[in-house]
C-alpha positions in Angstrom: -44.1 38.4 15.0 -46.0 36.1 12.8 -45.9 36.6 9.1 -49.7 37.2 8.9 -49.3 39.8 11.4 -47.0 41.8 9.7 -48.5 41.8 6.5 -51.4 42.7 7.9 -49.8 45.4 10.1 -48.2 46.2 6.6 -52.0 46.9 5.1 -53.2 49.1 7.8 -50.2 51.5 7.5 -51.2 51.2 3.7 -54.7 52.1 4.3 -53.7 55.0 6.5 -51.0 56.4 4.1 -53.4 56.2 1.1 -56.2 57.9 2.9 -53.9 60.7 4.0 -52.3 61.4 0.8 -56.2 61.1 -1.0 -57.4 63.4 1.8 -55.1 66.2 0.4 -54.3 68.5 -2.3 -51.2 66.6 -2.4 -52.6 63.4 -4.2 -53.0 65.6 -7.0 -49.3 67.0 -6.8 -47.9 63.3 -6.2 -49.6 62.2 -9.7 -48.8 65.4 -11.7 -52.2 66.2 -11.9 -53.0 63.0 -13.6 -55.4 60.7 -11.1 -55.4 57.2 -12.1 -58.9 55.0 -12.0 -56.7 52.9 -9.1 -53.6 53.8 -7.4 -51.0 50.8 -6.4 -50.3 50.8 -2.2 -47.8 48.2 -2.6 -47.9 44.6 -0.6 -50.5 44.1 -3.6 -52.7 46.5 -2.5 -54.9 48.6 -5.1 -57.0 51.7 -4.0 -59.8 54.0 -5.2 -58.8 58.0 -4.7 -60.8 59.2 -2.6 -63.8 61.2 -3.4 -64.0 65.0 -2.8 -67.1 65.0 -1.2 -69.4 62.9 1.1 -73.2 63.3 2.0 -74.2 63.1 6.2 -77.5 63.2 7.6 -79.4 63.5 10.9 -81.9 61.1 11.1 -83.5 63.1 14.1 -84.0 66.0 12.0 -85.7 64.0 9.2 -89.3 64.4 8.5 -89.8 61.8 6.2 -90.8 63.9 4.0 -88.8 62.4 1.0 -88.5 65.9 -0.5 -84.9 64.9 -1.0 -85.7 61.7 -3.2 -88.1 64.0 -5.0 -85.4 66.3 -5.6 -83.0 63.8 -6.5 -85.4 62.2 -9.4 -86.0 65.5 -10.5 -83.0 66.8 -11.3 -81.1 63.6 -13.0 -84.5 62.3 -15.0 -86.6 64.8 -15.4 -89.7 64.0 -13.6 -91.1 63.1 -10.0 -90.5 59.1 -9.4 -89.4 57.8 -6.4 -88.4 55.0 -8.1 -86.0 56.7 -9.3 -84.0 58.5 -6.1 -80.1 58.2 -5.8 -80.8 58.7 -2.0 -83.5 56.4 -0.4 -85.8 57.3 2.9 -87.3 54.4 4.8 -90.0 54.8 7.1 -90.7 52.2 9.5 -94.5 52.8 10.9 -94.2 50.2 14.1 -91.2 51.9 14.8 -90.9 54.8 17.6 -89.1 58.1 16.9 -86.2 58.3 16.2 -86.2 54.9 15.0 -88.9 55.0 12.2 -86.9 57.1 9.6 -83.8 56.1 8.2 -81.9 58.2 5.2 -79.5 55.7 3.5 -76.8 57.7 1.2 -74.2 56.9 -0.6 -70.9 56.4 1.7 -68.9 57.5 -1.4 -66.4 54.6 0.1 -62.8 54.9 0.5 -62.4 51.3 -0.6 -65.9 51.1 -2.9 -66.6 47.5 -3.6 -69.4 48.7 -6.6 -66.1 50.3 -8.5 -64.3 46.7 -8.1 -66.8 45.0 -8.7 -68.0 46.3 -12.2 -66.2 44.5 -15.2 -66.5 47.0 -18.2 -65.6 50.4 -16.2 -68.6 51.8 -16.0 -68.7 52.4 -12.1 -65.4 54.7 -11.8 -63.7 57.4 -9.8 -64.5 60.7 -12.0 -61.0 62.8 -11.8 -63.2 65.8 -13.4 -65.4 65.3 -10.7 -63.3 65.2 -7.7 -63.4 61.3 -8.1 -66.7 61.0 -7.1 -67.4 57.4 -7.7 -70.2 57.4 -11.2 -71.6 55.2 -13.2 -71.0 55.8 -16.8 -74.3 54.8 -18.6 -73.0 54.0 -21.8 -70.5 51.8 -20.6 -72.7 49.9 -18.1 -74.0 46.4 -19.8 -76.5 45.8 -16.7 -74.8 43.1 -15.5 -75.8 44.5 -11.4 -72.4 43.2 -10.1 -72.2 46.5 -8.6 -75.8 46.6 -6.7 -74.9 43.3 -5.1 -71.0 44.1 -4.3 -72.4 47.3 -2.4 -72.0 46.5 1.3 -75.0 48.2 2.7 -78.4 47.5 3.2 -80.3 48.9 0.9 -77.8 48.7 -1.8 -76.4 52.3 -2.4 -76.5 51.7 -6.2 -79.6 51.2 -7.8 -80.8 49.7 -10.8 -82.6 52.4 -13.2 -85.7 50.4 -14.5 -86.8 52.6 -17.0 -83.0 53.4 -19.0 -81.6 50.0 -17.9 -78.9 50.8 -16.3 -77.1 51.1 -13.0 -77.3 54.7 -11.1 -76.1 55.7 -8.1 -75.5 59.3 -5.9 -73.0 61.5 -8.0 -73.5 64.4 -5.7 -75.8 65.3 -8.8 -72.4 66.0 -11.0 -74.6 65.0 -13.9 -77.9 66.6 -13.6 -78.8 67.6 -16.9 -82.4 69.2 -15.4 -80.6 71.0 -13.0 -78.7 74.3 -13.8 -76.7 74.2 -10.6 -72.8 73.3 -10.4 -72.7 70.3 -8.9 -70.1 67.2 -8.2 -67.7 67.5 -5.4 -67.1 71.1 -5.4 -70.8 72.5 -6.4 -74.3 71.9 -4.8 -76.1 68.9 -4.1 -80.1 68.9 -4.6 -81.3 66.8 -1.6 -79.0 69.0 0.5 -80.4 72.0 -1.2 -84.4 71.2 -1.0 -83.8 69.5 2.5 -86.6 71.7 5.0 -85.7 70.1 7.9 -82.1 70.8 7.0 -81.2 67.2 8.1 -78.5 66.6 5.2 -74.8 67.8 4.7 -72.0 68.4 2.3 -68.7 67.5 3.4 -65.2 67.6 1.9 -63.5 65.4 4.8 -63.5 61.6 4.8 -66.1 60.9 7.3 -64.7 57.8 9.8 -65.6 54.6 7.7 -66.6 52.7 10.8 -70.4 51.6 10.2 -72.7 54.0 9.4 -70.7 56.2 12.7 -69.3 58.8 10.7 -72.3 59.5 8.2 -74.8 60.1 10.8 -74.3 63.0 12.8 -76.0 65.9 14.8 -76.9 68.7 12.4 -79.5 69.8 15.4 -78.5 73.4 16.2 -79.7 74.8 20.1 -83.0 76.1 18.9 -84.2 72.6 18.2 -84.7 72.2 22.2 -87.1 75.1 22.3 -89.2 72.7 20.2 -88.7 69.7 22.4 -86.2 67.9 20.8 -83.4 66.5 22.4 -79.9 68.2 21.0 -77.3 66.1 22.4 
């Protein structure tokens, strides 16, 4: 077997042991209770643990009704601005149904390119937030490595116009408008205000293929009494 094939072989079997030792109370055990910003894989691999919580949606449930991003402002600034949203609806108007609404969240990634990419810390895994991946304002020096590192389309991390400064999702673990626990193991506002009831909470590490394993059915059997298709 070639030498590039094994190391690669080698990196999978990395990426597989890392993402089920994060997945589980163990990771916590393994480090004595200590997480580490990154965690060494070996074959010079580096990783992120993996955050306690992810955010999936149902686009076919979505009314574009951007009560979500309303929500989201709310709760983290203090006022009603778009503009200001962690989670982003787009709403295509020559577009047919289902087509014409998309809800881009952050992925929370396994491997998260925006934490890599930012030079001064800022954009971390939060151990006292089950390493949901934040951006630390103070530290943040508005360079916007991480807005263009970030993978998807729209960028998942935003630039904050009026503080200057990057933000992105935190599963609203700092909401300082918002009562509510938050963060990985407490509520999440644009789940919470949702009507349509077309966004999730999940603990598991949704498959990291595309956009496959944050879009799912949240579409229960009553939705076909309204005409809507289920499957």
């Amino acid at each position: 077997m070639a030498d590039h094939e094994v190391n690669q072989n080698n990196q999978e079997l990395s990426r597989r042991s890392f993402l089920k030792l994060a997945s589980g109370a163990a990771l916590g055990v393994a480090f004595g209770g200590a997480i580490p910003r990154l965690i060494n894989l070996g074959d010079g691999m580096v990783a992120v643990p993996a955050s306690g919580g992810y955010l999936l949606v149902d686009t076919k449930k979505c009314a574009g009704c951007v009560s979500c991003m309303l929500a989201c402002s709310l709760v983290h600034e203090g006022k009603v601005n778009l503009s200001l949203s962690r989670i982003q609806i787009i709403q295509n108007s020559f577009e047919a149904w289902p087509n014409d609404i998309e809800i881009e969240q952050c992925r929370q990634c396994t491997f998260p390119a925006c934490v890599e990419a930012c030079p001064t810390g800022a954009l971390r895994a939060n151990p006292d937030n089950g390493n949901v991946r934040m951006v630390e304002e103070r530290k943040c020096i508005g360079c916007m490595q991480c807005i263009e590192a970030c993978p998807q389309q729209p960028a998942r991390v935003q630039w904050n116009h009026e503080q200057k400064h990057s933000q992105k999702c935190d599963l609203c673990a700092n909401t300082p408008f918002w009562k509510e626990e938050g963060g990985a193991n407490g509520k999440q506002a644009c789940v919470e205000i949702c009507p349509m009831r077309a966004i999730k909470f999940t603990a598991e590490i949704p498959t990291q293929v595309g956009d496959l394993g944050y879009r799912v059915n949240l579409r229960t059997a009553s939705w076909k009494q309204l005409g809507m298709p289920i499957d």
